[in-house]
N, CA and C atoms as a LAMMPS dump frame, in Angstrom:
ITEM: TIMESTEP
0
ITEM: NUMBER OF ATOMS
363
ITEM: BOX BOUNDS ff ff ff
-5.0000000000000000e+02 5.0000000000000000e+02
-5.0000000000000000e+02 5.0000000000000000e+02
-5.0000000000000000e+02 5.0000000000000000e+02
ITEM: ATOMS id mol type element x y z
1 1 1 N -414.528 129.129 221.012
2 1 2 C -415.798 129.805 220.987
3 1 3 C -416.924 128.875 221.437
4 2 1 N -416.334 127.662 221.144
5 2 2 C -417.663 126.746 221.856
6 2 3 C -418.048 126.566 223.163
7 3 1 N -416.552 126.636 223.507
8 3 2 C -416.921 126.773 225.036
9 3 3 C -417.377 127.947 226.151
10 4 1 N -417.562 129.45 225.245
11 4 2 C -417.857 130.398 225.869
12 4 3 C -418.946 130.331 225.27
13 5 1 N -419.498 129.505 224.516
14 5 2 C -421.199 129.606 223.824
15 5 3 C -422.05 128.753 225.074
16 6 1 N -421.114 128.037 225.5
17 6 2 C -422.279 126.799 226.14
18 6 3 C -422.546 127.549 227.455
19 7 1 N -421.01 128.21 228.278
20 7 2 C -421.016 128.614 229.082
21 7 3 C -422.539 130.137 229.199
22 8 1 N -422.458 130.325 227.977
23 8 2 C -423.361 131.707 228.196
24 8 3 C -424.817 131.379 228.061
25 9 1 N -424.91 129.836 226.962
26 9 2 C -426.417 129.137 227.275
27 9 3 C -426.485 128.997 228.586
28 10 1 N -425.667 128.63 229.689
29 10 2 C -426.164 127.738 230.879
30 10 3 C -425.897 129.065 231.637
31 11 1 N -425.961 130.163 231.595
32 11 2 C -426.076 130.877 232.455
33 11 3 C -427.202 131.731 231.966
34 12 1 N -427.836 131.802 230.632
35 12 2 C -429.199 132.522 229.85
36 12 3 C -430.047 131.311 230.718
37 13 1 N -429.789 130.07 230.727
38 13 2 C -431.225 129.03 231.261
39 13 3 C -431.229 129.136 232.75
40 14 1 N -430.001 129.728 233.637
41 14 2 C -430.135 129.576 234.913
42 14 3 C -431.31 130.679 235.305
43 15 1 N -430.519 131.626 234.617
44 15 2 C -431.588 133.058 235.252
45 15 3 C -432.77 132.897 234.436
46 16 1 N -433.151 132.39 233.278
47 16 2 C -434.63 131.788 232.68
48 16 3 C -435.09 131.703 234.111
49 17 1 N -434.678 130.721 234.776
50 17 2 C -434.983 129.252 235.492
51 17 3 C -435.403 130.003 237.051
52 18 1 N -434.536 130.73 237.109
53 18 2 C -434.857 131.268 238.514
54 18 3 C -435.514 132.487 238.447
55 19 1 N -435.914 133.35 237.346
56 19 2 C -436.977 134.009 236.869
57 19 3 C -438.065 133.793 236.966
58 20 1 N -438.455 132.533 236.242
59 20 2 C -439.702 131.579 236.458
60 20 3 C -439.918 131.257 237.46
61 21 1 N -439.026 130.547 238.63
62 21 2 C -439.689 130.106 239.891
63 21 3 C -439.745 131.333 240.742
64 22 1 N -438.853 132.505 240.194
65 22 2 C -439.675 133.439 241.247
66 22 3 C -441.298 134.197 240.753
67 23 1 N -441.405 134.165 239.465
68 23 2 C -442.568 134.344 239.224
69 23 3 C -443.972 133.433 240.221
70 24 1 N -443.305 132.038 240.065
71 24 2 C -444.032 130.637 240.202
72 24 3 C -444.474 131.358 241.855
73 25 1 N -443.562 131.261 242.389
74 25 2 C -443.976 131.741 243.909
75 25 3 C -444.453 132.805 243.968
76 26 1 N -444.454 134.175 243.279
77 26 2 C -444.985 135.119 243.432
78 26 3 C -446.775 134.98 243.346
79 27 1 N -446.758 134.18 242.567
80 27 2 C -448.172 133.781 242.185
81 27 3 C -448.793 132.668 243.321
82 28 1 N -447.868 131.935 243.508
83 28 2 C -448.584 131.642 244.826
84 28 3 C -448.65 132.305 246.011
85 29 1 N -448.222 133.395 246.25
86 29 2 C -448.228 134.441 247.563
87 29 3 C -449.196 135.049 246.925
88 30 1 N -449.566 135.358 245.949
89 30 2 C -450.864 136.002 245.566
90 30 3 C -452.492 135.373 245.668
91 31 1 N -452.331 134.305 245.761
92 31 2 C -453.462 133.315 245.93
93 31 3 C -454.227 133.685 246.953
94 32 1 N -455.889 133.888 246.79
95 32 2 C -456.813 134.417 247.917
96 32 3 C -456.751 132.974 248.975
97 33 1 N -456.652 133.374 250.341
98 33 2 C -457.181 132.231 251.407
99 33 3 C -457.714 131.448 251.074
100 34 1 N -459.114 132.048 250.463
101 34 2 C -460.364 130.4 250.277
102 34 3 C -460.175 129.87 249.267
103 35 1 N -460.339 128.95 248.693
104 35 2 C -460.36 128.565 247.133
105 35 3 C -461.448 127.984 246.611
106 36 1 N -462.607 128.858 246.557
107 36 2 C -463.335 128.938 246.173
108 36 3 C -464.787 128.329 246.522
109 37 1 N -464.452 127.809 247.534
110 37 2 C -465.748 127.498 248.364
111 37 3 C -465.564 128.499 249.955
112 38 1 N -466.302 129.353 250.35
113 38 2 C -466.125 129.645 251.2
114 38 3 C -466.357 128.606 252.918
115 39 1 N -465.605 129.407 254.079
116 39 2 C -465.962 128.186 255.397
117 39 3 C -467.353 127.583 255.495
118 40 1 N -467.295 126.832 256.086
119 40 2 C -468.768 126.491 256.063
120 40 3 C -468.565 125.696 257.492
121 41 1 N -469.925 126.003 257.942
122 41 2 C -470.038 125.518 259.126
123 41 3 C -471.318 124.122 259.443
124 42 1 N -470.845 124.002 260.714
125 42 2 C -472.117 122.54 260.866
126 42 3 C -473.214 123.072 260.862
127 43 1 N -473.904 122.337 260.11
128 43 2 C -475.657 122.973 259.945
129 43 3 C -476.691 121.521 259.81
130 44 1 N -477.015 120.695 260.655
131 44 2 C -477.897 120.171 260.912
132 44 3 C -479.031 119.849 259.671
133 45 1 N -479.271 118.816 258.88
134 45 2 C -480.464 118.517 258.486
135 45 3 C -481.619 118.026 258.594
136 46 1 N -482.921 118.798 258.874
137 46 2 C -483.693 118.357 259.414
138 46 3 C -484.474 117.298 258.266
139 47 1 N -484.818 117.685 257.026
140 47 2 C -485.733 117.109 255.827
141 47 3 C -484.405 117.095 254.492
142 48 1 N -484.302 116.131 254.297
143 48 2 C -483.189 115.292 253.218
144 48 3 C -484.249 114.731 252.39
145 49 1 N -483.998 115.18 250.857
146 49 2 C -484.445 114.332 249.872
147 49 3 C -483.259 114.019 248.976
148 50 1 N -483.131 112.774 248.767
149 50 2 C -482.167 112.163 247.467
150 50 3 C -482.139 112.315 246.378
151 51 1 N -481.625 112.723 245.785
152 51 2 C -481.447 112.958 244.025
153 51 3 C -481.916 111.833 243.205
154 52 1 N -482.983 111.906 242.187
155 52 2 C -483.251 110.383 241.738
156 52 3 C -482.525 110.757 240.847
157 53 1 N -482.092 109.546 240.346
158 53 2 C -480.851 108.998 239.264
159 53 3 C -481.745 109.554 238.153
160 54 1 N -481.656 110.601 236.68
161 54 2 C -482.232 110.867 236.076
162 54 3 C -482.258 109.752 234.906
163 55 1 N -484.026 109.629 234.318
164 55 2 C -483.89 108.53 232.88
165 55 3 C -482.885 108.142 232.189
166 56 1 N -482.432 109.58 231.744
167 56 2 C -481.579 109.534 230.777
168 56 3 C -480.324 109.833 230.865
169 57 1 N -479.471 109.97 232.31
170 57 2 C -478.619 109.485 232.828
171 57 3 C -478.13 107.895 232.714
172 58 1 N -479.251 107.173 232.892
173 58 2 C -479.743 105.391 233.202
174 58 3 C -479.223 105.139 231.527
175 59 1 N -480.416 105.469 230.688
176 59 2 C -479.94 105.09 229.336
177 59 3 C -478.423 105.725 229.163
178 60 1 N -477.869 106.533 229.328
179 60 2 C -476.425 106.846 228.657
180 60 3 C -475.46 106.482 229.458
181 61 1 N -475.791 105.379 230.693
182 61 2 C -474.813 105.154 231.786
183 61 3 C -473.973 106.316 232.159
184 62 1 N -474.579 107.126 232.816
185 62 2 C -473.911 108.288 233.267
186 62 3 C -473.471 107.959 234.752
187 63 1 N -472.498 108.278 235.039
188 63 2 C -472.464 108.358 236.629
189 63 3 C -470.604 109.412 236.859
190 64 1 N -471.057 109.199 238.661
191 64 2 C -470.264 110.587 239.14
192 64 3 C -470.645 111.419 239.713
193 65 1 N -469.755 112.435 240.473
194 65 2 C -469.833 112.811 241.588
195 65 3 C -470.568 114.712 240.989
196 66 1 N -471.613 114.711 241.4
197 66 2 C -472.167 116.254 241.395
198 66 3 C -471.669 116.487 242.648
199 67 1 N -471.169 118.135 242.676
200 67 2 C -471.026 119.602 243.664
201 67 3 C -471.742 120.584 243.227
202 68 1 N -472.202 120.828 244.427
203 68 2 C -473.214 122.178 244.315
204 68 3 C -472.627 122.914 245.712
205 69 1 N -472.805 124.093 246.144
206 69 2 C -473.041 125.258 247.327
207 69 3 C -474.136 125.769 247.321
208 70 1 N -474.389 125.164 248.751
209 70 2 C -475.534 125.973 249.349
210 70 3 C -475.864 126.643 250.048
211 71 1 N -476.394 128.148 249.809
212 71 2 C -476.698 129.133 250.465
213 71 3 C -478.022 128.523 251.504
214 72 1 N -477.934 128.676 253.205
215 72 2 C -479.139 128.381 253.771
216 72 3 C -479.263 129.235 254.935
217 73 1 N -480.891 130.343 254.811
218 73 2 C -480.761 130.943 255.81
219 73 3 C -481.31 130.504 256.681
220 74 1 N -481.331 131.587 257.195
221 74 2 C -481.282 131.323 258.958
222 74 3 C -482.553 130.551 259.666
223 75 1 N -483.593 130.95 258.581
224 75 2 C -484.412 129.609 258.778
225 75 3 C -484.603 128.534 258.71
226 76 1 N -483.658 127.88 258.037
227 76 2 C -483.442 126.899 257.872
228 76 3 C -483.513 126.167 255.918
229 77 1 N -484.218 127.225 255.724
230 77 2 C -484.083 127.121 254.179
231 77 3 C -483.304 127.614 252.979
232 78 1 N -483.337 126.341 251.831
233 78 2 C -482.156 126.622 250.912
234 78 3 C -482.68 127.667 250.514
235 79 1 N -481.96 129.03 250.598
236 79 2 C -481.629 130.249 250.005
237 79 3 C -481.43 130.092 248.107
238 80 1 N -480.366 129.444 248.392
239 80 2 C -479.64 129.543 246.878
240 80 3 C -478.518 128.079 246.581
241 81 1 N -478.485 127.931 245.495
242 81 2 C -477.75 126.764 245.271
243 81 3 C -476.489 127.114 243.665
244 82 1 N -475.802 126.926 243.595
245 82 2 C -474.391 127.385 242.529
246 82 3 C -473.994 125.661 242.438
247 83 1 N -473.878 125.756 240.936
248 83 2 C -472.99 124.376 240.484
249 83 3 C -471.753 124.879 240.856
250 84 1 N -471.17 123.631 241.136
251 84 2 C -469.477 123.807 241.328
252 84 3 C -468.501 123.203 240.34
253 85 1 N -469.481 121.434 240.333
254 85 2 C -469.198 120.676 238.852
255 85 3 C -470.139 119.569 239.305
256 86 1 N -469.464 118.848 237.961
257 86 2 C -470.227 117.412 237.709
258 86 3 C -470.988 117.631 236.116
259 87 1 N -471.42 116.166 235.824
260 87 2 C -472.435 116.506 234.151
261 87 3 C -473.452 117.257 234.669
262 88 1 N -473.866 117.938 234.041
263 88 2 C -475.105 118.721 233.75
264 88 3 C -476.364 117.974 234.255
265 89 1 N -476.548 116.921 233.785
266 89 2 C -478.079 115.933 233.449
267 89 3 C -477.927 115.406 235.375
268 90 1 N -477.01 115.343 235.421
269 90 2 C -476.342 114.881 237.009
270 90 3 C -476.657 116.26 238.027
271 91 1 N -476.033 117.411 238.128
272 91 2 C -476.142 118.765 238.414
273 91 3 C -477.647 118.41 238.922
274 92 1 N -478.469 118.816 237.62
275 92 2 C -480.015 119.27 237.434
276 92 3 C -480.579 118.27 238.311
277 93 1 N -480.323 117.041 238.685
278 93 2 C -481.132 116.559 239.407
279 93 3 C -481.174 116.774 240.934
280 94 1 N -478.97 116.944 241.237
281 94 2 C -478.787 117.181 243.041
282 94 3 C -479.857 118.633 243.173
283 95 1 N -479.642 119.354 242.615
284 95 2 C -480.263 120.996 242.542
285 95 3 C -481.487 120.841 243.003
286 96 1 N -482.821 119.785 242.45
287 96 2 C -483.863 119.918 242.499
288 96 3 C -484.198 119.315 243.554
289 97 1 N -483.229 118.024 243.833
290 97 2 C -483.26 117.358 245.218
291 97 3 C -483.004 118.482 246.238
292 98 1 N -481.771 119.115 246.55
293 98 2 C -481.467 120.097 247.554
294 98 3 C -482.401 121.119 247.543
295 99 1 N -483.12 121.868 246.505
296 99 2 C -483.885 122.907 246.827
297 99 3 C -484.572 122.549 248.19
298 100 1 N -485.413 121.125 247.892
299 100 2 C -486.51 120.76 249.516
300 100 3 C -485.702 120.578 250.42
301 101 1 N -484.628 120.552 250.741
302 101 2 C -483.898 120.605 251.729
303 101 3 C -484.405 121.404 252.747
304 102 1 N -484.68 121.036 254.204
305 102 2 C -484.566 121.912 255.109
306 102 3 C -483.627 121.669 256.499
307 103 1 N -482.766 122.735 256.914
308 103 2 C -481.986 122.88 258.117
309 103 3 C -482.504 123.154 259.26
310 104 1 N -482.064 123.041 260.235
311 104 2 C -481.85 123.378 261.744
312 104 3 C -481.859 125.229 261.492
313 105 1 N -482.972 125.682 262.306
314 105 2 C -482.448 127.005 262.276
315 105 3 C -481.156 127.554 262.977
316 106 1 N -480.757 128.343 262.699
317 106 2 C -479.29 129.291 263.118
318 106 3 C -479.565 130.744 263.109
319 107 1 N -478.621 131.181 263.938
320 107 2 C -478.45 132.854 264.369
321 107 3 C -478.27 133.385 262.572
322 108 1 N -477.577 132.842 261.662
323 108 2 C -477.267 133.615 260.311
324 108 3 C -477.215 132.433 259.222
325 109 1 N -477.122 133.2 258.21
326 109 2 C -476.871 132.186 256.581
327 109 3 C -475.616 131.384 256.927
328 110 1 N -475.92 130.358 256.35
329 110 2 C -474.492 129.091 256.402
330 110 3 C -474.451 128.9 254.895
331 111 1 N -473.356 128.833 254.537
332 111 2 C -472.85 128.382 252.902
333 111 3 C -472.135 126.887 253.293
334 112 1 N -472.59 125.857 252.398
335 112 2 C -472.229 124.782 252.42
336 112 3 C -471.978 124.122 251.221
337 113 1 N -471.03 122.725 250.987
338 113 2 C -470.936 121.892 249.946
339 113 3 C -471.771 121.239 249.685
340 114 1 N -472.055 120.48 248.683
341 114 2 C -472.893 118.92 249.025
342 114 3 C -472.621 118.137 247.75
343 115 1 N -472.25 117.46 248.435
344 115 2 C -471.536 116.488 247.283
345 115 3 C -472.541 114.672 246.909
346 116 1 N -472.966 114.499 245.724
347 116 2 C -473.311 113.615 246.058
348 116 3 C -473.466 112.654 244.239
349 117 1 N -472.797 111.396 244.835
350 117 2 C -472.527 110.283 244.176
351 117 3 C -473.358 109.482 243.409
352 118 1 N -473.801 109.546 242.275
353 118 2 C -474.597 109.253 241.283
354 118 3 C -473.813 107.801 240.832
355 119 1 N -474.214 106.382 241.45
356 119 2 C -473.505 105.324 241.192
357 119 3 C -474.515 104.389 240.069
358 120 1 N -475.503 105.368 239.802
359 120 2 C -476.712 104.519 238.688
360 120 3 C -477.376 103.44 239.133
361 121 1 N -477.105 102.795 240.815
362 121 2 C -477.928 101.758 241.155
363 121 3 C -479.141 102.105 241.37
């Protein structure tokens, strides 16, 4: 009996096993194209301001990489801006920097990344 017990575990864990990875793949054939930043195209900056390192970033030695998306129309101005990540105290400052941002005009809205590195120097 032991040996028709083990035999019937290892054939309950095979089909477990290949259950799961067909799930596993099903779910990845389900996955939308973008992941979560949409394309973005070259868009020219005409007026760049830098994020100042916030106070109290400085006192709590904060540092690291803020993401934001930016909506910019066709005039060349930031539309809209969405956290993506990063700390908060970090966030709030790229945000206020990018609002003055201005682009190169274009035929339509461009959605873009912007990533930028808070090293506390």
């Amino acid at each position: 009996m032991d040996a028709k017990f083990c035999v019937m575990h290892l054939i309950y864990r095979s089909i477990k096993l290949i259950a799961l990875a067909g799930l596993l793949l099903l779910s990845l054939l389900c996955l939308p194209v973008h992941y979560g930043v949409q394309a973005q195209e070259a868009r020219k900056i005409k007026t760049k301001v830098d994020p100042e390192y916030p106070e109290l970033a400085r006192r709590l030695n904060l540092k690291g990489v803020a993401r934001v998306q930016v909506t910019v129309a066709p005039a060349g101005t930031v539309k809209e801006v969405k956290e993506l990540g990063g700390n908060p105290v970090l966030l709030d400052a790229l945000i206020r920097a990018v609002k003055k941002w201005k682009y190169e005009p274009a035929d339509k809205e461009s959605v873009l990344e912007v990533k930028f590195d808070f090293t506390g120097s």
